[in-house]
DRENTIDREN-586953 format. One record per residue (C-alpha): residue in one letter; x, y, z. Coordinates in steps of 0.02 Angstrom, whole numbers, plus 50000, padded with zeros to 5 digits. Layout:
N
AXYZ/...
This chain:
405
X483645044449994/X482735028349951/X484365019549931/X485015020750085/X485425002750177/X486255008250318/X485905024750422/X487185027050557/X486935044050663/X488135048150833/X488215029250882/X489095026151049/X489255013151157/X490025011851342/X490554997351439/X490454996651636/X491964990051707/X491984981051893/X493284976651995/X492504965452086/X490724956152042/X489824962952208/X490204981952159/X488924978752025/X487574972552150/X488054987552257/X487695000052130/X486064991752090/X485564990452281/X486125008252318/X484895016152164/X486465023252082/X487055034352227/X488685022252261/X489795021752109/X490835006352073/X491315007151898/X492345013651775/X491745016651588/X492575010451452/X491825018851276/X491965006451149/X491145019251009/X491035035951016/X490095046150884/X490395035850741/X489175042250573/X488955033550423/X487745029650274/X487915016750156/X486895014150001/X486324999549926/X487514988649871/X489154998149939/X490504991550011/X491034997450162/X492794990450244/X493124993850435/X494964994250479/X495724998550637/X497144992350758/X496104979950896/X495134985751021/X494595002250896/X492924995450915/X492594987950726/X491714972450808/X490604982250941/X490204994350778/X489624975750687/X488774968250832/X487564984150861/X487214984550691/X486714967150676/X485804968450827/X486614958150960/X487244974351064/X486124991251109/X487015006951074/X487135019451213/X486815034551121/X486465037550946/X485225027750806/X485405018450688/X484425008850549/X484894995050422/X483554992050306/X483174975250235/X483524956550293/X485204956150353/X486594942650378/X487934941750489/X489564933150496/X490284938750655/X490634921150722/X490634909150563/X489444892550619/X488874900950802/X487184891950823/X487854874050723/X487354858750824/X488944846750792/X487724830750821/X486934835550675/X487674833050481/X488074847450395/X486504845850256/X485274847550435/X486444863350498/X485994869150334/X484354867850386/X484134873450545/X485274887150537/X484364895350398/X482664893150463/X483384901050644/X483914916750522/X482274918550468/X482114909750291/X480944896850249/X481064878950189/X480734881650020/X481954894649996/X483234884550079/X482894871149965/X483104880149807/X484824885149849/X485204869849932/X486254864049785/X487194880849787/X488004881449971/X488214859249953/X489064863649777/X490084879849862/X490704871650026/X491394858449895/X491294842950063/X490894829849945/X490614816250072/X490774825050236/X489144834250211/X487994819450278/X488944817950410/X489014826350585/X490044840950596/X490974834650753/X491884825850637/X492404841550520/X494294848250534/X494064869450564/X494274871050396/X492964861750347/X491734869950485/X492204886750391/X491834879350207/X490074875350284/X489734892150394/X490244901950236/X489304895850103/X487694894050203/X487724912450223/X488444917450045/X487034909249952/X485614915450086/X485584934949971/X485384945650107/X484904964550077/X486544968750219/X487994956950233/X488894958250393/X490644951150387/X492124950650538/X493684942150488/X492744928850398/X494164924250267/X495624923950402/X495334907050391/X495384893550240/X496564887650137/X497014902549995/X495894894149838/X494534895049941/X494834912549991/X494754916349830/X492774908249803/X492454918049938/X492924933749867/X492114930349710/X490854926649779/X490734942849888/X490854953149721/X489424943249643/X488374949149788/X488864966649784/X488584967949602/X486834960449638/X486244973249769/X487154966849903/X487654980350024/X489284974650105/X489974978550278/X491884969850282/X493064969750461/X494714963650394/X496694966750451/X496944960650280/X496954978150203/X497414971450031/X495704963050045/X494804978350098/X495464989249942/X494964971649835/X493094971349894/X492594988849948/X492135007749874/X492235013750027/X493255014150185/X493375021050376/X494735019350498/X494225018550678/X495275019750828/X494845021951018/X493165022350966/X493125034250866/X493105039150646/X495085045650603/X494715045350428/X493145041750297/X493595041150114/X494005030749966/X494915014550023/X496575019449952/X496635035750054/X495955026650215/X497225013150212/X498785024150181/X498215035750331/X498125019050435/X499905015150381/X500625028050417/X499805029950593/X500255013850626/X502215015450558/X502345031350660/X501835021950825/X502825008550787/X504565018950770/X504315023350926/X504795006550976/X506865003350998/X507614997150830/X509294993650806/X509845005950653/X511685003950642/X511184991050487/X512614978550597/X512494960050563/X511984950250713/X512104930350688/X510414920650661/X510174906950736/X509194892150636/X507294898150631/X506594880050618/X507494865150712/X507644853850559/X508824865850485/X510004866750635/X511124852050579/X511174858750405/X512874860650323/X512444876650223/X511394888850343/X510994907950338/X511834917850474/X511454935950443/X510774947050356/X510464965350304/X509504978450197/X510254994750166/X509015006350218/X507185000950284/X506185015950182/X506385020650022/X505945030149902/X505145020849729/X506745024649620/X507885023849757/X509375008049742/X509664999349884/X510914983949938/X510144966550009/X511594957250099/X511414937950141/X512774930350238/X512894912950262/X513934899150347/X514544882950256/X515234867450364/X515384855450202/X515424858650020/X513674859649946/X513354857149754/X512394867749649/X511604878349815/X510234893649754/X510024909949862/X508604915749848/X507874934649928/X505944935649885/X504954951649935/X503194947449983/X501744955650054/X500944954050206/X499594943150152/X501144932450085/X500774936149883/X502614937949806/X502994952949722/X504554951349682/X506334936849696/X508154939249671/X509464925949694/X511034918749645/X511854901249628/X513584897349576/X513014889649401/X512804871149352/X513844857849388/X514854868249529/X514914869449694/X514984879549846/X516534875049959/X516714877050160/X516794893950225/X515804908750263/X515344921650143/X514154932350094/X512944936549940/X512634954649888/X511234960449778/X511264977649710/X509474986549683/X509964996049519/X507905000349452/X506124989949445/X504314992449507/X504064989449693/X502494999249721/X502235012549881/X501985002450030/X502634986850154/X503614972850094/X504104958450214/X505724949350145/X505834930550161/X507784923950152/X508144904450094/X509324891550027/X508854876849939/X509834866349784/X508974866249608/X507854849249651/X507054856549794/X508204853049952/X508044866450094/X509594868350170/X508894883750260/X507554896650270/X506904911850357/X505304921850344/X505174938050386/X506804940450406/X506704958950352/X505424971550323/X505464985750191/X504435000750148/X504295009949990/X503575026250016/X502875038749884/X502305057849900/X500685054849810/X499155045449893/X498835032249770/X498635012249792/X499495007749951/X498534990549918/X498424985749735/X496674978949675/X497304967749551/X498414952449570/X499564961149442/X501074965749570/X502364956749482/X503774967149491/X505484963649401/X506954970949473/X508454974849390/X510004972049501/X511984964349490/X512484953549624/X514284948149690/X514934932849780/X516134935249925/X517024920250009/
């Protein structure tokens, strides 16, 4: 049992609640007999171990108590009831650059940052070069971070603690933010620690992330573990907890068009706009066809206009685009009509697709454009990759599609 990083036993944690701020000083002068509060468990129970250099991802709707769970472990919160031990110098990223002094350039946060966590100057000098070369600021870094766009405060906060080789590695949302080439360093970087040692504790709502970096998985919720396994298995049980609340919810079904109305204001004047739109059923089955109807509304006659459907993921990676344009050297005259694609056969694999909707003409134009203007899940019987690990989710569909004016 040597390799054990992290030992979490029972851990709970309860909140006291007030009404109002003198109930608190009422309990306190009364010895406990007067009771003024309401509890509020933020963790309840919640067991884990995690060896050394695991990955562990944390998912769970908000308010499951992921970040309580992360702040306890890193020390900033007491448990109510339970233990727990994390073995080893430990980083954590629960609140990228909390502690940065924006007077100061970003070279000296460097600095005092790391020496606040614990590391000395010479071992902040020898990877000095590293986080500088990582954050990639060229310039910026000699000068004060008041001066740094959020972006850049991330690029600094990020590196500093990716090149600091902690034995635990606590991270909360940290790559929500950046631009997506960056994101990707990061992740690279994440995977260079864990293949050094590195044991990895990962908060994310990305779940595509959490499948990328992590062996293991647990969903909480209310406080509490629903489900421990292999990240695949965790992720599809969070899914489908999450699509069964959600139907709940009033949707219209009747698969009617309703008008759109122009989702950004630049596109309101334009003479070719989308003005409805449809999907045939909302879950499918993998092999199952399926109809995408675009309607759209044309006040003057457009040359060379392309429709374009593209089926995306969550995170916004394209899987998948379908379109149609009237050919070369023609053009599309005033009138409404519609598009209709017909989903004959293709790969989309099991899970959620958000559909994006646009117009544009061959040099680039926008004549109109809406995201998320559908949603679409693929289901399959078999637990298997909800969230594929590599970036290979191409998928090329094989469909007819018809004009109607």
């Amino acid at each position: 049992m040597d390799d054990i990083v992290v030992d979490v036993a029972g851990l709970s944690k309860r909140f006291k609640f007030y009404a109002r701020p003198w109930h608190r000083a009422l309990e306190w002068l009364s010895f406990g007999r007067v009771n003024r509060h309401s509890d509020f468990w933020a963790l309840r129970d919640v067991s884990f171990r995690l060896r050394r250099g695991e990955a562990l991802g944390i998912i769970g709707p908000n308010g499951a108590g992921k970040t309580t769970l992360l702040k306890i472990l890193s020390r900033a919160l007491y448990p109510t009831g339970g233990r727990f031990e994390v073995r080893g110098r430990t980083v954590s990223l629960l609140e990228l650059g909390t502690g940065f002094n924006p007077q100061l350039t970003g070279i000296e946060n460097i600095r005092a940052s790391a020496r606040l966590l614990g590391f000395s100057e010479d071992y902040i000098r020898r990877r000095l070069d590293a986080i500088v070369g990582f954050a990639e600021l060229d310039g910026f870094i000699d000068r004060p971070i008041q001066v740094y766009s959020s972006g850049m405060w991330v690029r600094l906060a990020f590196s500093l603690f990716a090149f600091l080789e902690p034995d635990v590695y606590i991270i909360d949302e940290a790559l929500a933010v950046g631009d997506s080439a960056f994101q990707k360093k990061c992740i690279e970087r994440i995977n260079e620690m864990r293949q050094s040692g590195v044991t990895i504790l990962f908060v994310s709502h990305d779940l595509w992330r959490v499948e990328a970096l992590c062996n293991r998985a647990i969903y909480l919720d209310g406080g509490s573990i629903r489900a421990a396994a292999t990240p695949d298995a965790v992720v599809k049980r969070y899914v489908d907890d999450m699509e069964a609340r959600s139907a709940s919810a009033p949707r219209p079904r009747d698969g009617s068009v309703r008008d759109l109305p122009p989702q950004f204001e630049m596109y309101a004047d334009s003479p070719l706009r989308i003005c409805g739109f449809r999907v045939s059923a909302d879950e499918l089955g993998a092999d199952q066809p399926f109809d995408v109807i675009l309607d759209y509304d044309c006040s003057a006659p457009v040359e060379e206009p392309v429709f374009r459907v593209v089926f995306a993921l969550p995170d916004e990676r394209r899987v998948s685009v379908v379109g149609w344009h009237p050919g070369r050297a023609c053009r599309l005259e005033a009138g409404r009509g519609s598009i209709h694609w017909r989903i004959q056969g293709g790969t989309l694999f099991p899970r959620k697709y958000v559909i994006h909707a646009s117009i544009s003409t061959w040099d680039g134009v926008v004549y109109d454009t809406h995201y998320g203007i559908a949603q679409l899940r693929i289901t399959s019987g078999e637990i298997g990759p909800v969230f594929r690990i590599t970036d290979d989710l191409a998928a090329c569909l094989q469909y007819t599609v018809e004009h109607r004016a």
